[in-house]
FISE-915159 format. One record per residue (C-alpha): residue number from 1; chain; x negated, y, z. Coordinates in steps of 0.05 Angstrom, whole numbers, m for minus. Layout:
BEGIN
pt seq NUM mol A east X north Y up Z;
...
//
This chain:
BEGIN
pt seq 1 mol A east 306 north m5 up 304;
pt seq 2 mol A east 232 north m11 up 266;
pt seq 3 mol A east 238 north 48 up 240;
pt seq 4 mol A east 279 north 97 up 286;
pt seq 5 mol A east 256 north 63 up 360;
pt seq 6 mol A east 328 north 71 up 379;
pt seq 7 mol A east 340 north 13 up 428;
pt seq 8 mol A east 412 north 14 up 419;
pt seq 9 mol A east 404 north m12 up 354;
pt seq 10 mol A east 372 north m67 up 385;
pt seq 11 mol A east 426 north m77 up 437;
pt seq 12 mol A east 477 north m80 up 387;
pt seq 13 mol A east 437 north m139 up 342;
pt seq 14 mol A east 433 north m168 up 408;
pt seq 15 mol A east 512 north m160 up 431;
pt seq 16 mol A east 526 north m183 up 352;
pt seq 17 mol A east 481 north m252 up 359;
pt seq 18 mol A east 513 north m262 up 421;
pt seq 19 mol A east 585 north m253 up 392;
pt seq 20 mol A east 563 north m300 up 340;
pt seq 21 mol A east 555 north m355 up 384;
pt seq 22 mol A east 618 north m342 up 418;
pt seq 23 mol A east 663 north m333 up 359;
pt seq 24 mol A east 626 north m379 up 299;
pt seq 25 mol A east 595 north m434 up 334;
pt seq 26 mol A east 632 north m505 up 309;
pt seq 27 mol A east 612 north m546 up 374;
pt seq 28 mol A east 565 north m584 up 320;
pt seq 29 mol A east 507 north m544 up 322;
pt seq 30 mol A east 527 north m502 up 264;
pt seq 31 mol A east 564 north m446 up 249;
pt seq 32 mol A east 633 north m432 up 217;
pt seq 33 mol A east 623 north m395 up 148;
pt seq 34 mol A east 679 north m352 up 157;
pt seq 35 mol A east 747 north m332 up 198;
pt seq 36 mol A east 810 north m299 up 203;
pt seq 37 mol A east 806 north m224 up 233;
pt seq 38 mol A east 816 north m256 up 310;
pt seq 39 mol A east 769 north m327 up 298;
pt seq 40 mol A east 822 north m364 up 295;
pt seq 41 mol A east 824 north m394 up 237;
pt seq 42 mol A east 767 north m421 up 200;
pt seq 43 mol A east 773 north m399 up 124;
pt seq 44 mol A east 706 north m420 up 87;
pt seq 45 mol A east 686 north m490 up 82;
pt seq 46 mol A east 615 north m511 up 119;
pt seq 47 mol A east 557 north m484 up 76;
pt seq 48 mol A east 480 north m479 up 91;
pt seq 49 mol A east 481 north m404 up 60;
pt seq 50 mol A east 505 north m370 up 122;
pt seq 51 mol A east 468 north m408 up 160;
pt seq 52 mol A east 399 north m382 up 125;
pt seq 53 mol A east 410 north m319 up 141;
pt seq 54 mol A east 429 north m323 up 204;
pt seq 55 mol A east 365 north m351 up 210;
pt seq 56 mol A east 326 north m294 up 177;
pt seq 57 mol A east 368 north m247 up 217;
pt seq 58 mol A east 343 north m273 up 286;
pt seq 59 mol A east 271 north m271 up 260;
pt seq 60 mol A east 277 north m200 up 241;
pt seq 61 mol A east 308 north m188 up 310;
pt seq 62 mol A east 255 north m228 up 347;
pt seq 63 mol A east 198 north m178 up 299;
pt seq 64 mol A east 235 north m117 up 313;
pt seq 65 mol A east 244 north m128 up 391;
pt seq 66 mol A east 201 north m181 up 414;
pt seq 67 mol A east 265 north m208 up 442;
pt seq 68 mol A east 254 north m276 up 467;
pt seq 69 mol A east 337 north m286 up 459;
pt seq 70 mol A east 335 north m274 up 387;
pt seq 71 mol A east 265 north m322 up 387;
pt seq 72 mol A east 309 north m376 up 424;
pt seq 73 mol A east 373 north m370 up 375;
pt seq 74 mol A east 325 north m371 up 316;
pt seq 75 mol A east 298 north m439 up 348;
pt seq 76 mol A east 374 north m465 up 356;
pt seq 77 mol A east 388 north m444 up 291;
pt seq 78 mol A east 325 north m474 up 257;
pt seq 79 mol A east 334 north m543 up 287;
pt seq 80 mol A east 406 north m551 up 271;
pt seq 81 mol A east 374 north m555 up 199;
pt seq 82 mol A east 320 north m589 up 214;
pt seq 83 mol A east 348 north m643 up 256;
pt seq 84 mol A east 414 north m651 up 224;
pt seq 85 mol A east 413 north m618 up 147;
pt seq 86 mol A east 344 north m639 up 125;
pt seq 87 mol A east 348 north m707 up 79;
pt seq 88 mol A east 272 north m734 up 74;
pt seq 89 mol A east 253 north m771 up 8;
pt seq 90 mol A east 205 north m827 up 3;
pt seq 91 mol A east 148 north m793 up m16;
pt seq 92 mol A east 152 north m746 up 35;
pt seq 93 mol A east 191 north m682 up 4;
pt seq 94 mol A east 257 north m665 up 35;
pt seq 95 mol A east 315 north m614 up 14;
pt seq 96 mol A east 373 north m572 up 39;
pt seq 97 mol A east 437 north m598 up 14;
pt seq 98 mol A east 491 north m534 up m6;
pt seq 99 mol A east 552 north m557 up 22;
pt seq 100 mol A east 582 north m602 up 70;
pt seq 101 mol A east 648 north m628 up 99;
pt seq 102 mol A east 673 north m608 up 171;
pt seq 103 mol A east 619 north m660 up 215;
pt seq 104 mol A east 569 north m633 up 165;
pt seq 105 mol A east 559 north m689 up 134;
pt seq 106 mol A east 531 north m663 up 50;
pt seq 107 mol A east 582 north m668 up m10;
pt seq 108 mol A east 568 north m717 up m60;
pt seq 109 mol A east 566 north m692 up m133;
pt seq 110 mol A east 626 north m720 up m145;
pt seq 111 mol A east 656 north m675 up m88;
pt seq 112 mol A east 623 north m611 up m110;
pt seq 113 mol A east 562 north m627 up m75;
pt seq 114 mol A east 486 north m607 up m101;
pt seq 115 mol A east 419 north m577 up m77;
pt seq 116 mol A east 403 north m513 up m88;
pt seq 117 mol A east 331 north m495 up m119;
pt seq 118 mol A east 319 north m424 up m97;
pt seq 119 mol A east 354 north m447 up m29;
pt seq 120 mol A east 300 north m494 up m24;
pt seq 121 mol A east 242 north m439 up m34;
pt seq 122 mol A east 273 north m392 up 5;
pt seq 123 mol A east 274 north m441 up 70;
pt seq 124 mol A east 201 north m463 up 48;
pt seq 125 mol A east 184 north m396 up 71;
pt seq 126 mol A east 226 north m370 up 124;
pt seq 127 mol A east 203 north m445 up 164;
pt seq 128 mol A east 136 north m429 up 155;
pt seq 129 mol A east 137 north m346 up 177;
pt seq 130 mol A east 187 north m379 up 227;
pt seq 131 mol A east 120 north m427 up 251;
pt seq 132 mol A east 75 north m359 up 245;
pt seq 133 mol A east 113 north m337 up 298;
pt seq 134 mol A east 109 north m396 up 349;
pt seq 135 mol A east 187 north m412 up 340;
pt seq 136 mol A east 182 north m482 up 332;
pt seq 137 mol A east 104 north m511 up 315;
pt seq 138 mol A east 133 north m570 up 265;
pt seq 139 mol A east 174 north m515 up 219;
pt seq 140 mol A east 108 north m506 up 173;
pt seq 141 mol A east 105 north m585 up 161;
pt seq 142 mol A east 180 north m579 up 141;
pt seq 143 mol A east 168 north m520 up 93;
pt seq 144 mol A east 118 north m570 up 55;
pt seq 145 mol A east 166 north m619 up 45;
pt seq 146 mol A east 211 north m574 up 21;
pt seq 147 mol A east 166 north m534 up m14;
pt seq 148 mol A east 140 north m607 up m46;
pt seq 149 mol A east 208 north m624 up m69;
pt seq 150 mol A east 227 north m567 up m95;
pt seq 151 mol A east 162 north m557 up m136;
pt seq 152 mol A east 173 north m631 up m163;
pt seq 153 mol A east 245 north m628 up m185;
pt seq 154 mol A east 261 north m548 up m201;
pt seq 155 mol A east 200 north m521 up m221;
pt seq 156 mol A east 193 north m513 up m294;
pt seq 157 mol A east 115 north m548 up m308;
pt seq 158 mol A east 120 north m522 up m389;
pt seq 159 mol A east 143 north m451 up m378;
pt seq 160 mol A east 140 north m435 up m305;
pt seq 161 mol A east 195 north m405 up m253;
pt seq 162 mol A east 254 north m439 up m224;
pt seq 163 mol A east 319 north m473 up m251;
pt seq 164 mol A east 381 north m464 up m217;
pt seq 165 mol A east 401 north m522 up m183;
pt seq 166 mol A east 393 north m601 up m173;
pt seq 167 mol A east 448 north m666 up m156;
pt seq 168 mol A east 422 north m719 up m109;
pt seq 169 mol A east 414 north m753 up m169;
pt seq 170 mol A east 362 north m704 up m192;
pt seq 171 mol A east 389 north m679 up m251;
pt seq 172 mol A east 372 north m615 up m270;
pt seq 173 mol A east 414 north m554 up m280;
pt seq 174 mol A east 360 north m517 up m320;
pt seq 175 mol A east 385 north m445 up m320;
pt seq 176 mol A east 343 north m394 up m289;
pt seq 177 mol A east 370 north m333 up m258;
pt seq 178 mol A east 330 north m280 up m227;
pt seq 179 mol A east 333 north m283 up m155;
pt seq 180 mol A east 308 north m357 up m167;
pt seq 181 mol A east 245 north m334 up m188;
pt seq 182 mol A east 236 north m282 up m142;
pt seq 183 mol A east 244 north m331 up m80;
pt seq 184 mol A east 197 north m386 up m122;
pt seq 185 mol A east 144 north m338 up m124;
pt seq 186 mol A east 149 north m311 up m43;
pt seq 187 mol A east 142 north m393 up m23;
pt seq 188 mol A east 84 north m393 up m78;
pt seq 189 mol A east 44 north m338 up m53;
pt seq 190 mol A east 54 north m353 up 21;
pt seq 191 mol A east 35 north m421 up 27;
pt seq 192 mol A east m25 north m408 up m23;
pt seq 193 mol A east m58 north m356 up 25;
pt seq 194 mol A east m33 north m379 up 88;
pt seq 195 mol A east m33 north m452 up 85;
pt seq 196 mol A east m91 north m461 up 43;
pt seq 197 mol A east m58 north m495 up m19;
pt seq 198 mol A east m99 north m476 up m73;
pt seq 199 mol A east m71 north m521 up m113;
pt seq 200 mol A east m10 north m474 up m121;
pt seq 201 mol A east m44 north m413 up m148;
pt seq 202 mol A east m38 north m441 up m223;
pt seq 203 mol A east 37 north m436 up m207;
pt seq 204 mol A east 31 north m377 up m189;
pt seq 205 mol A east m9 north m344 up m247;
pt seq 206 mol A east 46 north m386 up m291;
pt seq 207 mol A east 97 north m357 up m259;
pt seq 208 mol A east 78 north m289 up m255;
pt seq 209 mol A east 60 north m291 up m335;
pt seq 210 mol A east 137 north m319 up m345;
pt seq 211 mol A east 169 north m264 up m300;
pt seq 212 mol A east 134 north m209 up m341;
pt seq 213 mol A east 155 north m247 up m402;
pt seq 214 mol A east 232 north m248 up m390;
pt seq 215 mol A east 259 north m214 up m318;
pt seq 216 mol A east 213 north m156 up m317;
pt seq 217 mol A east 236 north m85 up m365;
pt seq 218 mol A east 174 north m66 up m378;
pt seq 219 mol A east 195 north 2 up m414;
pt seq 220 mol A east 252 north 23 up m364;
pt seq 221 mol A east 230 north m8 up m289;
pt seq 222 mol A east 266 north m68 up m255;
pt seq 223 mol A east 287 north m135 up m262;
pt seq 224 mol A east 334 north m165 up m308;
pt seq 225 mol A east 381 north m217 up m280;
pt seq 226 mol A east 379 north m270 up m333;
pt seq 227 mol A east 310 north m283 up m387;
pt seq 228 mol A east 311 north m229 up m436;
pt seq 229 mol A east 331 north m268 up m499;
pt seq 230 mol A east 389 north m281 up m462;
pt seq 231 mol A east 404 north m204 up m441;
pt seq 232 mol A east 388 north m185 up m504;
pt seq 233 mol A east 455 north m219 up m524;
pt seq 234 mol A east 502 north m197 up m474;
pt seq 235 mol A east 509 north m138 up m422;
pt seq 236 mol A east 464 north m165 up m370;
pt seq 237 mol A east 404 north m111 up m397;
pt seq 238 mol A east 446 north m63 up m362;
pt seq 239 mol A east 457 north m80 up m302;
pt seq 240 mol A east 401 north m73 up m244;
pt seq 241 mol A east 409 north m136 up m194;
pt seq 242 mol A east 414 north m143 up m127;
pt seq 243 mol A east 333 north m113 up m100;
pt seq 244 mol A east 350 north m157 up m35;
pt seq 245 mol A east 302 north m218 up m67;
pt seq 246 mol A east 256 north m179 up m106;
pt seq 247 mol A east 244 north m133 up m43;
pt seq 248 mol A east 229 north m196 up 3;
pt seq 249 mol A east 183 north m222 up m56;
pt seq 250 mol A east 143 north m148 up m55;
pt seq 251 mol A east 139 north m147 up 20;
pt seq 252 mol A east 110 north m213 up 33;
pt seq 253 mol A east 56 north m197 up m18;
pt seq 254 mol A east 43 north m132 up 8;
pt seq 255 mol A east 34 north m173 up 78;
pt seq 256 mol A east m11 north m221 up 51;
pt seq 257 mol A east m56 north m170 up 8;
pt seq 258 mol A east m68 north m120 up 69;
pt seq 259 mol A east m124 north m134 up 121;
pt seq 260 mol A east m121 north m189 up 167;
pt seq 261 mol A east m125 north m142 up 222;
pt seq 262 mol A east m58 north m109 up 195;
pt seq 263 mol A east m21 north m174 up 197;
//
C-alpha cells in the first residue's frame, strides 16, 4: 500500500490482523504458531518467532496507514512479551526465551529450551522503532536490556558479530550464521544514533570490519551465509541467502544516514 496508494491493500492487512485475533489468539495473550486448514487444531508448539513478526507486521501496518488498529494490536502484541516473556537478570539485562510450553511458561535446556542471540537483537530494535512511534513509551528501556544482554553473552569481544545462540545457563553456542550479524549490526547502529550510546560505535566498526572479512563476496556481490573459511569448504559459496535481514539492516541505515527532516 506504500508504494501503490491502493487502500484495499490496506483493508485486507486490516481484515488479515483481525482474522488473526479471531483464529490464533490462545486466550493467554499469545498467539498459536500454527493450525489445521479450519483452526482447529493447533499443530506447532508455542514459540516467540511468530510472535516477532507479527509484531513487525503491525508496525509496518501502523507506517503504511496510520491505522490506530494496527498501532493498538502492535501494543497488545508488544506487552504480551514484555509483561509475560521477558526474564530480567540481576544486573539489569533481560532476554527472550525461544520456546515455551502451552501456559507459556520457557523450556528448560533440558527440554529443548534456549535463547536465541539474533532474536535478542532483532527485538532490541523493533522495541525501540516500536517506542519511536509512541506504541508503548517503556519499549526503548526494554530494548536496552535486551540489547545489554545480548551484547554481554553473544557478542563476540575478540572478533566481532554474533554467535548463534545461548542456554539459561549461558553457555555459548558459538557459531555464527549470517542473518545473526545482519540483525547485530541494525540494533548496533540504531541505538548508537538514536539513543545516544556512543559506547557502541567500536562494535560497530568491529563488526563491520568482520562482515567484510567473512559474509561479504567482495568479487561477485552478496552475502555468504556462513564465514568464508567455512564456505570455502562446502557449497554454501553458492548459494545467495535469504535478503529479508540484510535488506532490514540496509534500510535502517539508509534511515538513520538521511536528513533529520526526512525521518
Amino acid at each position: 500500500m506504500r508504494v501503490t496508494r491502493d487502500q484495499r491493500y490496506g483493508q485486507a492487512a486490516l481484515e488479515t490482523w483481525q482474522e488473526i485475533g479471531r483464529r490464533f489468539a490462545d486466550g493467554r495473550g499469545g498467539f498459536r504458531a500454527g493450525t489445521t486448514r479450519d483452526f482447529a487444531k493447533t499443530l506447532l508448539d508455542n514459540n516467540q518467532n511468530p510472535i516477532m513478526h507479527l509484531f513487525e507486521a503491525l508496525l509496518a501496518l501502523h507506517d503504511a496507514m496510520g491505522s490506530e488498529a494496527a498501532g493498538d494490536g502492535a501494543r497488545k502484541v508488544g506487552d504480551f512479551v514484555v509483561y509475560r516473556l521477558l526474564q530480567g537478570q540481576s544486573d539489569g539485562g533481560a532476554f527472550i526465551p525461544e520456546l515455551y510450553d502451552g501456559p507459556w511458561n520457557p523450556l528448560t535446556p533440558e527440554q529443548g529450551g534456549y535463547v536465541d542471540v539474533g532474536h535478542q537483537f532483532e527485538w532490541a530494535f523493533m522495541l525501540s522503532a516500536a517506542g519511536e512511534r509512541g506504541i508503548n513509551p517503556i519499549y526503548p528501556q526494554v530494548a536496552e536490556r535486551l540489547l545489554k544482554y545480548a551484547i554481554k553473552f553473544g557478542y563476540d569481544g575478540y572478533n566481532g558479530g554474533a554467535f548463534t545462540r545461548i542456554t539459561e545457563e549461558s553457555q555459548v553456542d558459538r557459531r555464527k550464521g549470517y542473518w545473526q550479524q545482519a540483525e547485530l549490526l541494525r540494533a548496533l547502529m540504531h541505538h548508537a544514533a538514536l539513543h545516544g550510546r556512543s559506547d557502541l560505535w567500536g562494535n560497530i566498526s568491529q563488526t563491520l570490519a568482520f562482515l567484510r572479512s567473512e559474509f561479504v563476496d567482495a568479487e561477485h556481490g552478496g552475502w555468504y551465509g556462513a564465514p568464508k573459511q567455512e564456505c570455502l569448504k562446502s557449497e554454501c559459496g553458492n548459494r545467495q541467502p535469504d535478503g529479508y535481514h540484510m535488506t532490514g539492516l540496509h534500510l535502517e541505515a539508509m534511515r538513520l544516514s538521511a536528513p533529520v527532516k526526512a525521518r
